[in-house]
Structure formats: structure tokens, C-alpha cells
C-alpha positions as CSV (number, residue, x, y, z in Angstrom):
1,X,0.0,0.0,0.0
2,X,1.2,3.4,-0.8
3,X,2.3,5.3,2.5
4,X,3.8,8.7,0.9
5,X,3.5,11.2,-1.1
6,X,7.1,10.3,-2.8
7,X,6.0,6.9,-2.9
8,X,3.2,7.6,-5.1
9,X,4.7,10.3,-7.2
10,X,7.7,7.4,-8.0
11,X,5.2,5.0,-8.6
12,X,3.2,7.3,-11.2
13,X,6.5,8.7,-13.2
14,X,7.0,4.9,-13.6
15,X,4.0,3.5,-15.0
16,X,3.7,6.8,-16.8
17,X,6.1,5.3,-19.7
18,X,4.5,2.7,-22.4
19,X,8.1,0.6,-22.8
20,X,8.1,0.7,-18.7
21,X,4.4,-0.7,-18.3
22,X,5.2,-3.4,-21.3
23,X,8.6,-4.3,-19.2
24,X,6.3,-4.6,-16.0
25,X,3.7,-6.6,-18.1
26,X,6.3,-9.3,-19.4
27,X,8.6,-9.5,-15.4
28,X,4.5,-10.2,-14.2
29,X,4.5,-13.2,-16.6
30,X,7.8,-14.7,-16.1
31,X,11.3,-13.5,-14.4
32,X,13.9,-12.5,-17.6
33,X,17.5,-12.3,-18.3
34,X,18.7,-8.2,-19.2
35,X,19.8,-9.6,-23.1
36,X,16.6,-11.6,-23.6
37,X,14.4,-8.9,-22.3
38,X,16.1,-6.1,-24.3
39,X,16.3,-8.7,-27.7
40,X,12.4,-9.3,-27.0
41,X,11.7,-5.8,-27.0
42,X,14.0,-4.4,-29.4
43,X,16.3,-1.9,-27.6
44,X,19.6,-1.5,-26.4
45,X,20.9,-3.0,-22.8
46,X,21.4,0.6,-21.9
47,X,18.0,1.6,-22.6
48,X,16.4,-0.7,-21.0
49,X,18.6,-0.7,-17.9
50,X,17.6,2.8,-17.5
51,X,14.0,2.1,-17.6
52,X,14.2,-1.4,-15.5
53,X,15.9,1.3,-12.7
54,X,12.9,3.3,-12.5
55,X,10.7,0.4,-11.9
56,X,13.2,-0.9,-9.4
57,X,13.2,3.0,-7.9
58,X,9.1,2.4,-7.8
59,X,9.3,-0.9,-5.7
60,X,7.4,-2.7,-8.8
61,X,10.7,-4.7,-9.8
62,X,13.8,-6.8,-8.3
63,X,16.8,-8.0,-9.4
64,X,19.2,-11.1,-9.0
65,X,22.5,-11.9,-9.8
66,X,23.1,-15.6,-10.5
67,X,25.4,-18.1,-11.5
68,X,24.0,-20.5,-14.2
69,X,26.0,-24.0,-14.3
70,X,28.4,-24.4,-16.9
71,X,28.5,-20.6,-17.2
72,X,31.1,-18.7,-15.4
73,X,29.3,-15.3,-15.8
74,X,27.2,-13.9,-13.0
75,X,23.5,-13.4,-15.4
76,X,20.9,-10.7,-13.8
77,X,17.4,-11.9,-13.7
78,X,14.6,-9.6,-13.4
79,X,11.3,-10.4,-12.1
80,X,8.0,-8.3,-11.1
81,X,7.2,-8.0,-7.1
82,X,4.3,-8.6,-5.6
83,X,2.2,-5.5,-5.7
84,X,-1.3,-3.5,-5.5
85,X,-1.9,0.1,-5.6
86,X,-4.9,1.6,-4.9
87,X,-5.7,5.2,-5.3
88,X,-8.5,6.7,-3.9
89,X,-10.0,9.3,-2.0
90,X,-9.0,8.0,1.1
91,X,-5.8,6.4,0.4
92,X,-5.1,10.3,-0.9
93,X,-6.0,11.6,2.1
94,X,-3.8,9.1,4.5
95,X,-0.7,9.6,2.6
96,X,2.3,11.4,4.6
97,X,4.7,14.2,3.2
98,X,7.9,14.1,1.9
């Protein structure tokens, strides 16, 4: 549940991006490797790192570095966290500043 004012404006400048709302869409359906994720959607690493630490920034996403056998190089996975927002009157009216 949102508890802030910050907290909600980060959530909203997240979501507020189509590529970001796709990225959360696909890490909701299954947890995904940076390359496959950016090959799947058709940008650069860069790119999406940039986006996937907005949605990290938001609380939406998470990040894992593993070791795959017969690989000797550390992969980060991505995956959606558990999440529900609700805004309404009253959750706008218990929210704190700053």
C-alpha cells in the first residue's frame, strides 16, 4: 500500500512510460535475463537498464545476480514483485509528506 507522497509520485512517473508498463507486463509473466528482455523488446541494454531502474526505484521490480551451471558469468534476472496500488480518495488523504 502506498504510504507517501514520494511513494506515489515514483510509482506514477514509472507506470507513466508505455516501454516501462510493457517491461512490468512481461517481469509479471515470467522473471527474464537483461539480453533476452532487451532482444524481446527491441532496444539497447542501456535503454532498457535505464527504464528497469525506474521500476526498481518504484518498488514494482527486483533484481538477481546468478550463477548458471556451466557458465562462469554472473547473469541478472529480473522479475515483477508482488504488488497492488490503490488510489482513492482515502488512500489520498492518509498519505504522509515528503
Amino acid at each position: 500500500m502506498v504510504q507517501s507522497i514520494d511513494e506515489l509520485v515514483k510509482i506514477g512517473e514509472a507506470l507513466g512510460n508505455p516501454i516501462r508498463v510493457k517491461i512490468l507486463k512481461m517481469l509479471c509473466e515470467k522473471e527474464w535475463y537483461i539480453y533476452e528482455l532487451a532482444r524481446e523488446l527491441g532496444i539497447s541494454r542501456q535503454l532498457l537498464y535505464l527504464h528497469l531502474k525506474k521500476l526498481e526505484k518504484a518498488g514494482l521490480v527486483e533484481s538477481e545476480l546468478r550463477l548458471d551451471p556451466g557458465d562462469p558469468r554472473a547473469k541478472k534476472y529480473y522479475r515483477a514483485r508482488k504488488f497492488r496500488i490503490v488510489i482513492d480518495n482515502e488512500t489520498l488523504k492518509n498519505l504522509e509528506e515528503g
